[in-house]
RODO-2510 file (C-alpha; in nm, 4 decimals, decimal comma):
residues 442
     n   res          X          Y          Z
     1     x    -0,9583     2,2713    -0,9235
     2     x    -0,9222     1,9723    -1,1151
     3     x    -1,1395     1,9174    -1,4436
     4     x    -1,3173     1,5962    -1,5779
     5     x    -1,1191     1,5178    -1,8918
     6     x    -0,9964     1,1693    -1,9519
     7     x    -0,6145     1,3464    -2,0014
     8     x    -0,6652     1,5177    -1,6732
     9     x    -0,7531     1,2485    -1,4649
    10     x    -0,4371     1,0661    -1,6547
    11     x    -0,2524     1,3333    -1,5552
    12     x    -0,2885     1,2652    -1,1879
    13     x    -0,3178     0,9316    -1,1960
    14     x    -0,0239     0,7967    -1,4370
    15     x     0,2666     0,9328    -1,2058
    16     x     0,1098     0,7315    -0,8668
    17     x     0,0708     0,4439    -1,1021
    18     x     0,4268     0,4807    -1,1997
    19     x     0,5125     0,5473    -0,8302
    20     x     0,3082     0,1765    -0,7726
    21     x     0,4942     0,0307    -1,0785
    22     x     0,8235     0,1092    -0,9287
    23     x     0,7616    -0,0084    -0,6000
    24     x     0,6484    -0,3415    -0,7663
    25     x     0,9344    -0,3230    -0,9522
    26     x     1,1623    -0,2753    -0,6165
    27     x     0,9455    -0,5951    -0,4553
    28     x     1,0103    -0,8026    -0,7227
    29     x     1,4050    -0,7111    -0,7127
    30     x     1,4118    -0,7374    -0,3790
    31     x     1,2482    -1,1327    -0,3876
    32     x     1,4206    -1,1881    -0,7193
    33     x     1,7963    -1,1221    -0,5329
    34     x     1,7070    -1,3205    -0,2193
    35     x     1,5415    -1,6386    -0,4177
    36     x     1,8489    -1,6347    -0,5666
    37     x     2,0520    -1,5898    -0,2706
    38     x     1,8916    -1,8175    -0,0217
    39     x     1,5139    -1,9721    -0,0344
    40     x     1,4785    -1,8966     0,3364
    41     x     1,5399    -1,5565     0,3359
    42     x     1,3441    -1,4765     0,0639
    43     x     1,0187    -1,6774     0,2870
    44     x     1,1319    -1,4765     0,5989
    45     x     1,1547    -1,1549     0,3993
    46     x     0,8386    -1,2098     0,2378
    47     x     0,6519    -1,2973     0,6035
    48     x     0,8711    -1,0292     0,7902
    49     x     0,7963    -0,7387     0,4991
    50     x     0,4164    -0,8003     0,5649
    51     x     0,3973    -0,7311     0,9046
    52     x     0,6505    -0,4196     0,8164
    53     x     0,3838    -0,2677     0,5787
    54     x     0,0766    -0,3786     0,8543
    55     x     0,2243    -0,1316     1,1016
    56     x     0,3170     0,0992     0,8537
    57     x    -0,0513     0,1213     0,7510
    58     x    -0,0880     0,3644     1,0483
    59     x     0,1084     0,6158     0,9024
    60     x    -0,0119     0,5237     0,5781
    61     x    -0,4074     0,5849     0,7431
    62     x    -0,3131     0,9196     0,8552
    63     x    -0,1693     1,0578     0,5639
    64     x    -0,4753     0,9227     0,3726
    65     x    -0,7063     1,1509     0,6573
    66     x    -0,4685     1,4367     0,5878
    67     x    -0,4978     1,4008     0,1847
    68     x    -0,8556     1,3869     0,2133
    69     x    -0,9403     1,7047     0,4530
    70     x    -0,6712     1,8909     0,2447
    71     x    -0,8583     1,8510    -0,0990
    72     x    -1,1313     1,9200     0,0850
    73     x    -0,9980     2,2288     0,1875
    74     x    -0,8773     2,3463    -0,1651
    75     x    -1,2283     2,2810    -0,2921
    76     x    -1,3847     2,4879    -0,0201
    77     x    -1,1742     2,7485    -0,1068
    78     x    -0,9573     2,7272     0,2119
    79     x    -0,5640     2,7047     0,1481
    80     x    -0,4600     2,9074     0,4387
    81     x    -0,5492     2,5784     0,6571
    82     x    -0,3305     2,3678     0,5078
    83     x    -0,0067     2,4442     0,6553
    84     x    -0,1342     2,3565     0,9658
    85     x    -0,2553     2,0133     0,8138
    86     x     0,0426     1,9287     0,7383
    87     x     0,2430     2,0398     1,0266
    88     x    -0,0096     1,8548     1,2574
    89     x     0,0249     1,5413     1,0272
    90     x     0,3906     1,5413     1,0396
    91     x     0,3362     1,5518     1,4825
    92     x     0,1200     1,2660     1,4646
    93     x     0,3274     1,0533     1,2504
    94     x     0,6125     1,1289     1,4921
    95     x     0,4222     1,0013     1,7786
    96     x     0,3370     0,6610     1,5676
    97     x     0,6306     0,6074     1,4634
    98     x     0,8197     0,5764     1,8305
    99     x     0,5050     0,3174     1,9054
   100     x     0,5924     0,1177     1,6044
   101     x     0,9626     0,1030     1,6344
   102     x     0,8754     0,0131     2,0328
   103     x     0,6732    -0,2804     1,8986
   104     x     0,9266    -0,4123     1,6158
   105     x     1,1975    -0,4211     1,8556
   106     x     1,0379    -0,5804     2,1792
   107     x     0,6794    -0,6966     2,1327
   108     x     0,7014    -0,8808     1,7626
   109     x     1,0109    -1,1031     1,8424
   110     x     0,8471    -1,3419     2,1146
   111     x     0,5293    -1,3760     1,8987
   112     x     0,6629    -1,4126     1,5817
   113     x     0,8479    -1,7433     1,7386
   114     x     0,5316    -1,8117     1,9281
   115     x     0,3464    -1,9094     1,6036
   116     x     0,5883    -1,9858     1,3539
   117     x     0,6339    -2,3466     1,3189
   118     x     1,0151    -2,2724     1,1274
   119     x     1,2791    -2,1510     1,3374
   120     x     1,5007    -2,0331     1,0856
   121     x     1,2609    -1,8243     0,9355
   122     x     1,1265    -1,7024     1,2283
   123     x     1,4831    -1,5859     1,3220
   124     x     1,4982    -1,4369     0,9782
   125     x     1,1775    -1,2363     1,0142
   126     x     1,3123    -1,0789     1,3259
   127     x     1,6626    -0,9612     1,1921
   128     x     1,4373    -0,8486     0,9246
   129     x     1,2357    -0,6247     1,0967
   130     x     1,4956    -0,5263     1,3443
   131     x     1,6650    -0,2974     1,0987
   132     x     1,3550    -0,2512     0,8492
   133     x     1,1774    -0,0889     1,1209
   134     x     1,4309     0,2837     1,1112
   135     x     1,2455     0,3569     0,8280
   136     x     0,8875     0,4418     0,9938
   137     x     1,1249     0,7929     1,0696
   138     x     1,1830     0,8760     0,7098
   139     x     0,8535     0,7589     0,6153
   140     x     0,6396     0,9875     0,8772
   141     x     0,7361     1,2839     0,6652
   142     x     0,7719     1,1618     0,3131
   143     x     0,3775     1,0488     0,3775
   144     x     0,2738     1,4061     0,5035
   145     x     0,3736     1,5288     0,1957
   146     x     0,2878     1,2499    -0,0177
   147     x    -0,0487     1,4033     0,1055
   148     x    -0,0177     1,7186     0,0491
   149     x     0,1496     1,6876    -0,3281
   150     x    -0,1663     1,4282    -0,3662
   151     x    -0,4084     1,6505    -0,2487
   152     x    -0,2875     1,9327    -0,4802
   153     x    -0,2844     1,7333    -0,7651
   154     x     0,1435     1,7433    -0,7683
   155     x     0,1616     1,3671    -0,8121
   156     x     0,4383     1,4341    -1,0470
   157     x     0,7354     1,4612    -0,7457
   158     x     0,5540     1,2010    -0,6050
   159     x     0,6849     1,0015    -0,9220
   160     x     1,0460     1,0996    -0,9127
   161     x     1,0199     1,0269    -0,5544
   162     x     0,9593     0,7009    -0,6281
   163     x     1,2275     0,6442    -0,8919
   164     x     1,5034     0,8324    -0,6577
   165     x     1,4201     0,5313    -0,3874
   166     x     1,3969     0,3015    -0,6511
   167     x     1,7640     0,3213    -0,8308
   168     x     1,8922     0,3639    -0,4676
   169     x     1,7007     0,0338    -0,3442
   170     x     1,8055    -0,1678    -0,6522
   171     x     2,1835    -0,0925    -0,6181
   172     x     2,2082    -0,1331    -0,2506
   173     x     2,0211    -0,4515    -0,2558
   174     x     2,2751    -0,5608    -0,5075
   175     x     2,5690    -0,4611    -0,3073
   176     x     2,4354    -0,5447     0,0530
   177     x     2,3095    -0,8791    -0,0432
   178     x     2,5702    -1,0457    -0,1947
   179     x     2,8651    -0,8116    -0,0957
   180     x     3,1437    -0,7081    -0,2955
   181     x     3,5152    -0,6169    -0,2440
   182     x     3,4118    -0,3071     0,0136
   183     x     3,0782    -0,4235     0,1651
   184     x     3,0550    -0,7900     0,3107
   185     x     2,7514    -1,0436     0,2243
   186     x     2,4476    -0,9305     0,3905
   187     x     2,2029    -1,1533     0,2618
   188     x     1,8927    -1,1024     0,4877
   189     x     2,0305    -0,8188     0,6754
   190     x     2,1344    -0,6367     0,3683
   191     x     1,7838    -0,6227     0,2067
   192     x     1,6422    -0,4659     0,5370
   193     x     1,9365    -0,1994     0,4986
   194     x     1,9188    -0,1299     0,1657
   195     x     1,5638    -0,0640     0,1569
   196     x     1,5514     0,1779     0,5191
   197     x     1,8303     0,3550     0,3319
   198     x     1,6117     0,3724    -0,0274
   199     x     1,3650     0,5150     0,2296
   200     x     1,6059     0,8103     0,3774
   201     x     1,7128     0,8909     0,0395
   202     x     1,3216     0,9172    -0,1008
   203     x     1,2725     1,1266     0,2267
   204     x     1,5774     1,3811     0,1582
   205     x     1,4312     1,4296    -0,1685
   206     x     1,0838     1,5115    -0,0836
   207     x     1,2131     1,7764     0,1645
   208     x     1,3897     1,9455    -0,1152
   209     x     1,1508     1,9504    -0,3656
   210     x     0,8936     2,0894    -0,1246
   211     x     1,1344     2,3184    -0,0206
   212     x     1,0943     2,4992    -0,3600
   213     x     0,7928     2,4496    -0,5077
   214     x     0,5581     2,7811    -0,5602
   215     x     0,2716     2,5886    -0,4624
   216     x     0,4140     2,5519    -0,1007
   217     x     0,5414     2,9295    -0,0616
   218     x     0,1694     3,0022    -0,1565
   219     x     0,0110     2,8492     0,1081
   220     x     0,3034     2,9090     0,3161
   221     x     0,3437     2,5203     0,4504
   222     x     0,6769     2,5654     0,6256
   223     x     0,6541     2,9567     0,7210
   224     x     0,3203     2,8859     0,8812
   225     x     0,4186     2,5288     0,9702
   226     x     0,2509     2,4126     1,3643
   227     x     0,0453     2,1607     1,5284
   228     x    -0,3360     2,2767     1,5594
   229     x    -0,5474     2,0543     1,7574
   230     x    -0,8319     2,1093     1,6185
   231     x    -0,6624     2,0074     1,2637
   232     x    -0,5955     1,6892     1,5097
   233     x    -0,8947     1,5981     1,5442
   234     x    -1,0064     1,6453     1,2021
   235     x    -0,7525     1,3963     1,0521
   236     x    -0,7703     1,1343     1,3512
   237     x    -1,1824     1,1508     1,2681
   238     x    -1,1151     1,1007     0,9376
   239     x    -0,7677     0,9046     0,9145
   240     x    -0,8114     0,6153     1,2099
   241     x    -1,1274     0,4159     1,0667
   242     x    -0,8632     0,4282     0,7491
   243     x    -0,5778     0,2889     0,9782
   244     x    -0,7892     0,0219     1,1225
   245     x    -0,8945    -0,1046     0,7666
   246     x    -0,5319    -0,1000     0,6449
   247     x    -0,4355    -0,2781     0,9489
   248     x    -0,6774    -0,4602     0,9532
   249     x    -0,6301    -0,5890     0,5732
   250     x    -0,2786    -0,6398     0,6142
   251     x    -0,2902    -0,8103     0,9357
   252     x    -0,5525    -1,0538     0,7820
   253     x    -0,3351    -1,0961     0,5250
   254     x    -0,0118    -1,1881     0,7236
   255     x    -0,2383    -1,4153     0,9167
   256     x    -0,3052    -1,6380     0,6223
   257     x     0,0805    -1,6389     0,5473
   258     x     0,1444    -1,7724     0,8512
   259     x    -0,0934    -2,0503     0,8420
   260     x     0,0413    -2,0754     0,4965
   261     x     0,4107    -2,1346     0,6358
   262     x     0,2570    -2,3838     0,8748
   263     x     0,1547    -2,5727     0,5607
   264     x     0,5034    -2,6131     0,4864
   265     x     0,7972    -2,4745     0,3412
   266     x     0,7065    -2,5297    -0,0225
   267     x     0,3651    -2,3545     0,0017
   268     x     0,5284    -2,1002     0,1616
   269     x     0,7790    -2,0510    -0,1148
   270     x     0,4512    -2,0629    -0,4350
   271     x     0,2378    -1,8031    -0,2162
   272     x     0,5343    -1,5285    -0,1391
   273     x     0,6171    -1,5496    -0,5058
   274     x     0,2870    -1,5383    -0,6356
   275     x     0,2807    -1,2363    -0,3510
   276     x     0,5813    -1,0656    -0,5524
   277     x     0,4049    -1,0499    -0,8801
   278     x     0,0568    -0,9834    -0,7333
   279     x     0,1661    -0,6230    -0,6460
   280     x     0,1896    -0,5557    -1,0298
   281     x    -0,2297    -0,5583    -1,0232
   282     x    -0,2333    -0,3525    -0,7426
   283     x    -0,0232    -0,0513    -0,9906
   284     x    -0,3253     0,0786    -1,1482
   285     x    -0,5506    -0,0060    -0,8571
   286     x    -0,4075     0,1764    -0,6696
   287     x    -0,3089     0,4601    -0,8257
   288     x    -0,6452     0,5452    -0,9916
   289     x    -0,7750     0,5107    -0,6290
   290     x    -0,5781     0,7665    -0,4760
   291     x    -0,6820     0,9760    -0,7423
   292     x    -1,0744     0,8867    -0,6805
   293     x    -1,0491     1,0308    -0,3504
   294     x    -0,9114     1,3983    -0,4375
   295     x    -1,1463     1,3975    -0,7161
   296     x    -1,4389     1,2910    -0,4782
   297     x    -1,3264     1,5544    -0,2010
   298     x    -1,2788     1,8427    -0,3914
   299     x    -1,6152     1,8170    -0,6315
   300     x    -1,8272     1,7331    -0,2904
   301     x    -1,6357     2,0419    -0,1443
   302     x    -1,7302     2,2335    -0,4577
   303     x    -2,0856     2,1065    -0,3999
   304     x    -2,0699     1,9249    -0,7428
   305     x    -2,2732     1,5825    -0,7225
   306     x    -2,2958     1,5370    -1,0958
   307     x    -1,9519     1,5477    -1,1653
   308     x    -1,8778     1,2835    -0,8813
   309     x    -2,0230     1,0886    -1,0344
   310     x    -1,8635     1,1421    -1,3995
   311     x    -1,5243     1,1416    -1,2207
   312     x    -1,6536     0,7503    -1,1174
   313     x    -1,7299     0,5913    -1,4154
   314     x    -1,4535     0,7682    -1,6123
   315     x    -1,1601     0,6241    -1,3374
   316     x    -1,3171     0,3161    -1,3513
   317     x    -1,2798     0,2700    -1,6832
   318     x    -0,9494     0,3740    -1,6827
   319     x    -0,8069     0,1615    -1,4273
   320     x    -0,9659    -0,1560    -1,6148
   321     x    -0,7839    -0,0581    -1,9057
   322     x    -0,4340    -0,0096    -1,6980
   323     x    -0,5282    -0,3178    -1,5363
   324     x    -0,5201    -0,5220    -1,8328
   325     x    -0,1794    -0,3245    -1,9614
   326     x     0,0233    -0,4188    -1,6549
   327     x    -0,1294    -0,7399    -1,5487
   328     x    -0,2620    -0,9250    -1,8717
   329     x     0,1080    -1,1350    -1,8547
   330     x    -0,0413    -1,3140    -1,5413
   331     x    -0,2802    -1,4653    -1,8084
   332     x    -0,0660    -1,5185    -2,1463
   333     x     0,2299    -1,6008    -1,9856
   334     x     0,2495    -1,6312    -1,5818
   335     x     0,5704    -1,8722    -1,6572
   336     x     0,7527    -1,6162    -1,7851
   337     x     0,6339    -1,3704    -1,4909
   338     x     0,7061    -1,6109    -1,1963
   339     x     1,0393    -1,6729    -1,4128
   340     x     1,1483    -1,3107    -1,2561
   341     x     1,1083    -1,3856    -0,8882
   342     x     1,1849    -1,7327    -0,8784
   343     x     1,3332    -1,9468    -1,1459
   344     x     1,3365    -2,2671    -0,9522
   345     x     1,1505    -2,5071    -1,1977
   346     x     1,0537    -2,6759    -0,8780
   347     x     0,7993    -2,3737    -0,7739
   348     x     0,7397    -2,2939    -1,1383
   349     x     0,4037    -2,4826    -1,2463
   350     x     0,1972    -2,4679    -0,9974
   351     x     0,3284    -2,0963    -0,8992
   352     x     0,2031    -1,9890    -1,2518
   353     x    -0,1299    -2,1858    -1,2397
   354     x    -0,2090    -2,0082    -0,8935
   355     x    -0,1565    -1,6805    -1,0981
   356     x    -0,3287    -1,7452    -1,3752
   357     x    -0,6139    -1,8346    -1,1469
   358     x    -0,6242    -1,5061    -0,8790
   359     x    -0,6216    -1,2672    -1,1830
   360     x    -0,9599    -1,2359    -1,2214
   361     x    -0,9572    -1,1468    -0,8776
   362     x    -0,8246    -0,8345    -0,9175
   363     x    -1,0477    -0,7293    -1,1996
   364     x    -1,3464    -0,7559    -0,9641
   365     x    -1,1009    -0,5290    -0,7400
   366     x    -1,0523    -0,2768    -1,0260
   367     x    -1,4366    -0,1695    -0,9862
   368     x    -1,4675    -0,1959    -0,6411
   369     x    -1,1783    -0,0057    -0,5155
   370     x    -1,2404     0,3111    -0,6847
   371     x    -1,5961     0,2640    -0,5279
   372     x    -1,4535     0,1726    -0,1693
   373     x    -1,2233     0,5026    -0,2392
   374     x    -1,5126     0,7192    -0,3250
   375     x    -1,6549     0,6730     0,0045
   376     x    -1,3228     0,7193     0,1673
   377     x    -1,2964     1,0645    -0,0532
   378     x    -1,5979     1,1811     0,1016
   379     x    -1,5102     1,1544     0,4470
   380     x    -1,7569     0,8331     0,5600
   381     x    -1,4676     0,6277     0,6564
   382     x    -1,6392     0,5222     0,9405
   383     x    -1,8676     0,3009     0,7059
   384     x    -1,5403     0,2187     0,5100
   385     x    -1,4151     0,0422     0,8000
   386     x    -1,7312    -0,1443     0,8415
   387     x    -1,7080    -0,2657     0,5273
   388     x    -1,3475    -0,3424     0,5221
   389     x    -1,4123    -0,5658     0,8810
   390     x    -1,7099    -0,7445     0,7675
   391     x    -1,4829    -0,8392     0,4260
   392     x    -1,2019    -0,9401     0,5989
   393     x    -1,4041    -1,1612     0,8568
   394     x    -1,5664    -1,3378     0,5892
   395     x    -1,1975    -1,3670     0,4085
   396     x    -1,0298    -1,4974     0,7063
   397     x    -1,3497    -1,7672     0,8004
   398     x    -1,2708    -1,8801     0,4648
   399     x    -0,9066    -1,9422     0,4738
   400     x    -0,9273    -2,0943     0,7670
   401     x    -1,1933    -2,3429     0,6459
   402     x    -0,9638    -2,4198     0,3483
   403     x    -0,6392    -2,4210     0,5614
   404     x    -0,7297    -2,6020     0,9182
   405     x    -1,0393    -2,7875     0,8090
   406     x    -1,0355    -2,9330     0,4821
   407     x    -0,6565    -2,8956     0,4528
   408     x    -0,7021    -2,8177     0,0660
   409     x    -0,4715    -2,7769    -0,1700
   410     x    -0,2800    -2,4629    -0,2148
   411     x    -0,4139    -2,3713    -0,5264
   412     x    -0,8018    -2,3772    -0,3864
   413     x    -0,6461    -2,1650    -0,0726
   414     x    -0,6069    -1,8863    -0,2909
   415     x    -0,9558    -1,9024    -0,3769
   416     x    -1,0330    -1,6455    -0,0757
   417     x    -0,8911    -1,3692    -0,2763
   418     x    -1,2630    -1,3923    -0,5019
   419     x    -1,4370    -1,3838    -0,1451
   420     x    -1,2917    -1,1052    -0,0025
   421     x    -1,2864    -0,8440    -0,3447
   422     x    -1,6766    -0,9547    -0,4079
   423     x    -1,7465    -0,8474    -0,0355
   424     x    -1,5813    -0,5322    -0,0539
   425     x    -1,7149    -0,4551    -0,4023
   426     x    -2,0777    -0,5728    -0,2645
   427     x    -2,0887    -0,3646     0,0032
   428     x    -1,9838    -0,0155    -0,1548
   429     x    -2,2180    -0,0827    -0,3786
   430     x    -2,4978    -0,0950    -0,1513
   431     x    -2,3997     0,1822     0,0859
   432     x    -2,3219     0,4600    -0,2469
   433     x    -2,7152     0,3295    -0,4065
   434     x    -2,9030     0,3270    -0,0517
   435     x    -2,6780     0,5869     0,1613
   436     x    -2,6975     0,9945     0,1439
   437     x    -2,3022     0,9957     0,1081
   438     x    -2,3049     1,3126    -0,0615
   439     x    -2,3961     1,5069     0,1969
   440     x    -2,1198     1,4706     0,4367
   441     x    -1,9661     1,7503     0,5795
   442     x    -1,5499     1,7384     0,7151
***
């Protein structure tokens, strides 16, 4: 059982946050190399990778449903259910994956040069995805257990995880994009390889570590390993309202790129760089939030209101505080940030105004997420999704208002990122003061 201390909660939280931090770090390689290589690669990559991670928010919304109902578990004092947790996460990943790869490869194409008003980068996004789209396979079981380290507090091999695919994304991008006397140039199709390969190697790595840790041989997660479909229901009731709002988020958010690219190139070119650095916020966000939700499962399984609660205040004021450690550069110097992913002088002021500008966004994000994850960790994900539609309806009114209708500036189009947070932040609010959360039963 995990305690309350600050160092505790640390302890969980500061490996997913360095997980997040090298992932950001990969992202901003990965844009940094192709701005360098080729400005319309790095827009196609940029368009192409978010409609990637949109699908890959399905596997992403199970694992989340498995996380949950296994901390659960542990709190109820049931371990010898998680094996088959796992084993029937690990099925139903399969099964998503082979839709997902089925839609990358013959439903995206024709739509993705149905509304995008740039061939070449519509081509781009395609080759793109064409090869990016292998690593749904590796992912469906580095996610599973991803959930179950998470939900066991392990968040530790999570981390090396993370750095394993992170040296072996950063040298292949190297290599693949620009070549070198073994391996041709790649460009494009080289930073789709190198990071489906990143994603095998992350995968291999996980399996092993697994493989032989104590924890696993206790509750006997590969000896006992099978697909229960009753545990099937139990994540899908719990995991799909989590898919739809990830999908849902994401797709939003690759919707207002694409109107964004229908501005013009230029645009285009500020937002996905702005995009590159933005993920650095998200590093504490979102790795005190994964940690709000095993805290919030396993005290509610323990019957434990009062230290909820404790667990709330104490995250939040912990991922404020990481916040301002990883992201305060978008404020004192953004020119020196956007420097990294793009050091065309031509993008370079009003890139770093934009980012100067969304970063109080995301502190209005720090509070609400680890109250939008607190419902989520106590299994009223149905009302999650609720809220995440309603935000995301008044998000995408807005952009379009700002984009189509008034045709403002790009700088004032980034205003929706305030309207969408506040919503989300609003909402939890109102449903943890005025709903009987605590009582839910998984």
């Amino acid at each position: 059982m995990l305690d309350l201390k600050y160092r505790s909660i640390l302890a969980m939280a500061i490996p997913l946050m360095a997980s997040t931090f090298i992932q950001s770090i990969v992202l901003i390689t990965d844009s940094s190399f192709l701005s360098r290589y080729d400005t319309i690669a790095f827009d196609a990559v940029g368009n192409g990778g978010l409609i990637y991670i949109t699908l890959f928010m399905a596997l992403v919304g199970v694992s989340d449903g498995a996380q949950i109902l296994m901390a659960r578990r542990l709190g109820e004092n049931k371990e010898h259910r998680l094996a088959r947790i796992f084993g029937t996460t690990i099925f139903t990943n399969l099964c998503i994956s082979l839709v997902l790869f089925g839609i990358v490869m013959f439903i995206a194409p024709p739509l993705i040069k149905g509304y995008s008003h740039i061939e070449k980068i519509a081509n781009g996004q395609i080759e793109y995805l064409n090869i990016r789209s292998f690593g749904f396979f590796f992912a469906m079981i580095s996610l599973a257990i991803n959930a179950y380290l998470m939900a066991i507090g392990r968040t530790s091999i999570v981390l090396l995880s993370a750095v394993f695919i992170a040296i072996s994304n950063i040298g292949l991008d190297y290599v693949l994009i620009f070549g070198n006397s073994i391996f041709p140039t790649m460009g494009l199709k080289g930073a789709a390889l190198a990071s489906t390969l990143s994603d095998g190697v992350g995968m291999i790595f996980l399996i092993v570590a697994i493989a032989i840790s104590k924890k696993q041989k206790r509750h006997r997660l590969f000896t006992e390993l099978s697909y229960n479909y009753q545990s099937f229901k139990e994540v899908i009731r719990i995991g799909s309202p989590i898919i739809l709002q990830g999908i849902t988020a994401l797709a939003t958010w690759t919707v207002f790129f694409i109107w964004i690219e229908q501005m013009g190139e230029y645009e285009l070119t500020i937002s996905q760089t702005i995009r590159s650095m933005y993920f650095l916020a998200f590093v504490p966000i979102w790795g005190f939030g994964a940690t709000t939700k095993t805290y919030v499962s396993q005290y509610l399984g323990k019957g434990d209101i009062k230290s909820v609660k404790t667990a709330i205040l104490r995250i939040q004021l912990l991922s404020l505080l990481f916040l301002f450690i990883f992201f305060h550069g978008s404020i004192l110097y953004p020119e020196k940030l956007i420097g990294l992913i793009n050091p065309n002088e031509m993008y370079m002021e009003d890139s770093a105004e934009i980012l100067r500008f969304v970063s109080g966004s995301v502190v209005i994000y720090s509070f609400g997420s680890v109250l939008f994850q607190t419902i989520n960790g106590s299994g009223n994900t149905k009302f999650t999704l609720f809220i995440e539609l309603i935000s995301v309806a008044v998000y995408i009114i807005s952009a379009f208002i700002l984009i189509k209708i008034v045709e403002a500036d790009i700088f004032w189009v980034w205003s929706v990122e305030y309207i969408y947070f506040i919503c989300m932040g609003l909402f939890s609010v109102f449903y943890l003061k005025f709903f009987n959360w605590e009582k839910k039963q998984l």
